[in-house]
Steps between C-alpha positions, in 0.01 A plus 500: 500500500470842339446815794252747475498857701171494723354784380174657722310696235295717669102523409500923559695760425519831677354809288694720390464874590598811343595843691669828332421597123646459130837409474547539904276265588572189651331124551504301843405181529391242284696181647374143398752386776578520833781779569832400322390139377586591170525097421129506582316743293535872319621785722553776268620764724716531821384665845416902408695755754356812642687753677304708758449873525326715750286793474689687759851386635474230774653583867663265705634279201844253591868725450502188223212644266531859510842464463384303206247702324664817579327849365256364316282420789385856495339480175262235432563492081852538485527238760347288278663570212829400675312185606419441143842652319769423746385185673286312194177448712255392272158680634506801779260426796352804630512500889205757596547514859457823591176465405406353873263700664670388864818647337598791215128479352590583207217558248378283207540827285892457626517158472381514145773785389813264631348245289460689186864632534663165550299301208599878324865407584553119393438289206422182734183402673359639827350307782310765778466377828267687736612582860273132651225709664203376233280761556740756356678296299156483311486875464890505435470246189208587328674895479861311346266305268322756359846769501687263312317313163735512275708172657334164652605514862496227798286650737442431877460334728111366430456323841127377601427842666587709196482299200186605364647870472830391384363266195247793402820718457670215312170472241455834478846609380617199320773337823629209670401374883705408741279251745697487800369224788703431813629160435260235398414336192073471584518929537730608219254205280166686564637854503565419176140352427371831652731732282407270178126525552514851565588508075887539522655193235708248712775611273514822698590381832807422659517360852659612833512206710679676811868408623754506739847552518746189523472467894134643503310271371611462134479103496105552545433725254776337302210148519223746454632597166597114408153447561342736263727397233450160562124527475536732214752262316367153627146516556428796230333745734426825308452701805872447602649540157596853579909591485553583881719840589718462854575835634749375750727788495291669815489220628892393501604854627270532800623182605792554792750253332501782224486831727740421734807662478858318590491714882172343598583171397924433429459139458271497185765675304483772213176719520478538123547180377312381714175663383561423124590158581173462680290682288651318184442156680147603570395574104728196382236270733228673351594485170520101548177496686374683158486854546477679167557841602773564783467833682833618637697811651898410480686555179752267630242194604321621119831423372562167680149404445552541133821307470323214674144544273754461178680205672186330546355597138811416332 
């Protein structure tokens, strides 16, 4: 009796989206497959990295980062051209946290200028994250969107108190959303219904389902995101065809299994490798649980995460 492979063809496929401009720009997405079931369907492209930035240089970072990143931190466009030139990331991911009003309040007029400098300074798509407060991250984005129109960027995050302001932006100056829900498949579904009927294409979102760390929660957003694909893929919902973007890299170095250096805790062994190791185990379970975009801070866990995205692309 002759075998044949069981092959689940899917009845969706997730869109494809385009950030950056001409030759620099770059497609996510667009999966017929669940993540790395090449035997099932067309998966054209791998898991996208982008290395953070911030707008000012961040205090209180692990001995293991700075020690990292070095100089750079003190300059938000030539960190990220050493992000893009030294360490490969594929996209920079803006960081605008001094933005906060409950911290630096720094302007949208400021926020704006680190932007234009760093999409100024590499060749690679830019992802902007406001600081989380929506009411200025409103004000914050619509001032990047309109500063920079010469390249598509990723803006956000459009959350249900903001998104109305944040997807005006995005029409009026030709970007990308990122709709960012705290982990549940119902919200991040009808925030995008509410972006879409507000006139932006589906084709111009990408989704932010909210993660944790491995240890803090991961394995539930980890189902959250098998869910959407699986009802994108499966059941050929267009409202949850969207490529989702994990930005786990604040999330893995606030954690204490990161921070904690080898004084406050001698049994858990080498501070440094400790960090990459869990920050590259975070974005390799997110990358499986289909994460198209990986946000991330380490050159070293970039560099492990890599090795591991070609291993499983191969």
């Amino acid at each position: 009796m002759p075998y044949t492979e069981p092959v689940e063809s899917a009845n969706g496929r997730i869109r494809e989206v385009t950030v950056g401009a001409g030759e620099s720009s770059v497609a996510i997405g667009g999966a017929a497959a669940l993540p790395f079931h090449w035997f099932d369907g067309e998966a054209p492209r791998r898991p996208m990295i982008a290395m953070e930035v911030f707008d000012a240089t961040p205090a209180e970072w692990a001995p293991a980062l700075t020690g990292a990143l070095g100089d750079v931190m003190s300059d938000p466009a030539t960190w990220a051209r050493a992000n893009v030139e030294q360490h490969g990331a594929d996209m920079v991911c803006v960081q605008l946290a001094s933005t906060d009003p409950n911290g630096a309040d720094a302007t949208p007029q400021d926020a704006a200028a680190v932007v234009r400098a760093v999409a100024d300074a590499v060749r690679v798509p830019v992802v902007v994250y406001g600081c989380g407060n929506a009411e200025r991250d409103a004000d914050v984005l619509k001032k990047v969107a309109e500063t920079v129109t010469d390249t598509v960027l990723a803006i956000g995050p459009a959350t249900e108190d903001n998104y109305k302001a944040v997807t005006a932006a995005a029409l009026g100056y030709g970007h990308v959303v990122v709709a960012e829900t705290p982990i549940d498949v119902n919200m991040a579904k009808q925030l995008n219904i509410l972006i879409t009927q507000m006139g932006l294409d589906a084709d111009r979102i990408i989704v932010d389902p909210s993660t944790g760390a491995v240890g803090y929660g991961v394995e539930y957003g980890y189902t959250v995101m098998e869910r959407l694909r699986l009802a994108a893929l499966v059941q050929n919902d267009d409202m949850t065809q969207m490529p989702m973007i994990c930005n786990l890299g604040k999330e893995v170095w606030r954690s204490k299994e990161a921070r904690a250096s080898e004084q406050d805790e001698p049994a858990w062994g080498d501070a440094a490798k400790r960090g990459v190791l869990w920050e590259a185990t975070t974005a390799i379970t997110l990358a499986v649980g289909g994460a198209d975009v990986l946000v991330m801070r380490h050159p070293d866990a970039v560099a492990v995460v890599r090795k591991a995205l070609s291993g499983l692309t191969a």
